[in-house]
N, C-alpha and C positions, 0 to 999 in steps of 0.2 A: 543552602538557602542563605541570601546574604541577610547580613544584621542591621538591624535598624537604629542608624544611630540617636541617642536621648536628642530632641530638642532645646534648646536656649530657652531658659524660662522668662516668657514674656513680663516685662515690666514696664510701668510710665512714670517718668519722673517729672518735677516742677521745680523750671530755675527761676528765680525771683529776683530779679537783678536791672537795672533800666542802668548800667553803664555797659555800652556797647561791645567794647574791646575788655572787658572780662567777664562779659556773655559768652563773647566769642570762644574764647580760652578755654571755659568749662565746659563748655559745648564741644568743644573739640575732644578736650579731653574724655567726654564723658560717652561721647560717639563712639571713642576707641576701644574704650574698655568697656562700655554694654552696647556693641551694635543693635542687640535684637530688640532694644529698647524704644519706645517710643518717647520722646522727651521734648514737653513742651515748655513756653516761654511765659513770663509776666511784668512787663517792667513797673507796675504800683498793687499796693496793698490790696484794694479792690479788686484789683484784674486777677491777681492772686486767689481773691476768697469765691472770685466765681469762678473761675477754672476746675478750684478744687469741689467747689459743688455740683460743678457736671460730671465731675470722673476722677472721683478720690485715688490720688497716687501712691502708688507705692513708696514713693520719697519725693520729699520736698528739699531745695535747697534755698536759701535763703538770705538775702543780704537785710545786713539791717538798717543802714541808710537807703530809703528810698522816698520817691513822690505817694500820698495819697490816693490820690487819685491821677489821672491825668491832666498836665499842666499845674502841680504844683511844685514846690519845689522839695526837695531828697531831704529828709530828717531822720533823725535814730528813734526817734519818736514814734514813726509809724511802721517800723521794722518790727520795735518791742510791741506795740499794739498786736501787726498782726499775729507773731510769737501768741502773745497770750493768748487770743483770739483761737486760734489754730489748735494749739494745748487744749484749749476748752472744748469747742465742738467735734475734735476729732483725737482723742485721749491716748489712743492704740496710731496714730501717724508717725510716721521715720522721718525724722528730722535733722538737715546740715546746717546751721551757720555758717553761712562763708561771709568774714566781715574784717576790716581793721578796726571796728568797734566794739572787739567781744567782750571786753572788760564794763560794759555797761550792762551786759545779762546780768548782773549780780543781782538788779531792781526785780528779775522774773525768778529767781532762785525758787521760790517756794513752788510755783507753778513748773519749772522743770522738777523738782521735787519730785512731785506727783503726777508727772506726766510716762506712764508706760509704755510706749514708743521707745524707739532709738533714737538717741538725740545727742549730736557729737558738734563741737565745733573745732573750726582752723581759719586760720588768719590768713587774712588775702597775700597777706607778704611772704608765706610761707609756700613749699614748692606744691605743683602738680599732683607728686606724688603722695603727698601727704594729705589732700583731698580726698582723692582716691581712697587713701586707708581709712577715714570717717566716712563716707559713703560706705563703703563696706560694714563697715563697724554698723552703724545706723541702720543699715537693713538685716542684720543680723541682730537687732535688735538690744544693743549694749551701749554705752551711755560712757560719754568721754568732755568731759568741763576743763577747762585750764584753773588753773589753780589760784588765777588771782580772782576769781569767783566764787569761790569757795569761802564759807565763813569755818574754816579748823577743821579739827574732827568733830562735828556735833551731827553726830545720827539720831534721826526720828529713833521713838521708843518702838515701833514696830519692825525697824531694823536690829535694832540692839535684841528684838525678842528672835530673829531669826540668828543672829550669831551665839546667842545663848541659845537655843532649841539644838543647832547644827554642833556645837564645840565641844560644851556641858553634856551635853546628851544624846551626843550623836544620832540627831534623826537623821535619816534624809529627806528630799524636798517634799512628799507625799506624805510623810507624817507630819513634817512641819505645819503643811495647809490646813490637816484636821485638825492641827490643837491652837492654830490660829483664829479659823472656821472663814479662809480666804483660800481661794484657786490656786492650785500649782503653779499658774503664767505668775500670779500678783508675788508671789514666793519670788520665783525666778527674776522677777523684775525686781524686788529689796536687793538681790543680791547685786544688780548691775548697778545701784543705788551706795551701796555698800562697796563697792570692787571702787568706784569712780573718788569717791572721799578717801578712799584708804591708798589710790594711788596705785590699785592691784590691777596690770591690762594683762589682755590675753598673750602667751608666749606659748609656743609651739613645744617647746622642751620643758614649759614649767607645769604643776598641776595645779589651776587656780583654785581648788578648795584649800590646799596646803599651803598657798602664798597669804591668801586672806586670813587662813588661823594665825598665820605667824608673824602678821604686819599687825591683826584687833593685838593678840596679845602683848605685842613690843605698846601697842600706844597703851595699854591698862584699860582697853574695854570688855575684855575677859577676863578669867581667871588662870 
């Protein structure tokens, strides 16, 4: 009897972009590496927040200079609007910045903060391929900021209670939630939270519980 091979899991993505020829580009790129995708388009913030209200995407990508609405002109102003916007009505949405203006997220920090979604950015100047790996990152639901958005090491107290619960007292994430009295995802999510400040990404050969003990400890937020 022959085997039935798994399916491509169907996805839709939202590119947010109203400059043409790096529409095209990511479109391209982004045809090639998830064919089975459906992936549609938005060139202003508007266009953006009703698209995503008829058929919430699995991932949004996002430029942050764009028009308002249509016919006006591209600001960074209303890329951050819609960011926050987005964060707020849809808390759990995967999230790309694709911008040469990531250094102005600093102003939404608190709202990526608390936003538990995947939420990754990359610079337009930067390759193809490293798109590709925030996208990925992003639906797999992990969280990647460049560093000059970052204000230091300053973790929320409810991070600092998950690296104390995990280090101190070896829970793991299921007992962590009850003595938090929050969800295993909200757990899992401090941690991408935590991984992202501390500088800790995913490596294939490394074990990222043991890279994050050993990065809190080097900076003195354990013991």
């Amino acid at each position: 009897m022959p085997q039935t091979l798994p399916q491509p899991e169907k996805r839709t993505f939202l590119v947010v972009d109203d400059h043409a020829m790096v529409l095209g580009g990511t479109l391209n790129i982004l045809k090639q590496e998830y064919p089975e995708a459906d992936i549609l388009t938005a060139p202003t913030a508007q266009a953006a927040l009703e698209q995503i209200a008829q058929t919430i995407p699995d991932l949004v990508i996002v430029d942050l200079v764009m028009p308002e609405t249509t016919g006006e002109i591209a600001q960074a102003n209303s890329g951050l609007q819609l960011l926050k916007t987005l964060m707020e009505q849809y808390p759990s949405l995967n999230i790309v910045v694709q911008s040469a203006h990531v250094r102005t997220l600093v102003w939404l920090k608190p709202s990526i903060d608390n936003h538990m979604g995947g939420f990754t950015v990359v610079d337009k100047s930067q390759p193809m391929k490293d798109l590709l790996a925030m996208v990925d990152w992003a639906l797999h639901e992990r969280i990647y900021t460049p560093r000059e958005i970052r204000n230091g090491l300053q973790l929320k107290p409810a991070w600092m209670q998950v690296l104390q619960f995990a280090f101190q007292e070896s829970l793991q994430d299921t007992a962590i939630a009850k003595r938090m009295n929050v969800s295993e995802r909200t757990v899992q999510c401090y941690w991408t939270k935590i991984r992202d400040v501390l500088e800790v990404y995913k490596d294939d050969d490394k074990n990222l519980r043991i890279q994050t003990e050993v990065r809190a400890r080097e900076q003195g937020l354990i013991d």
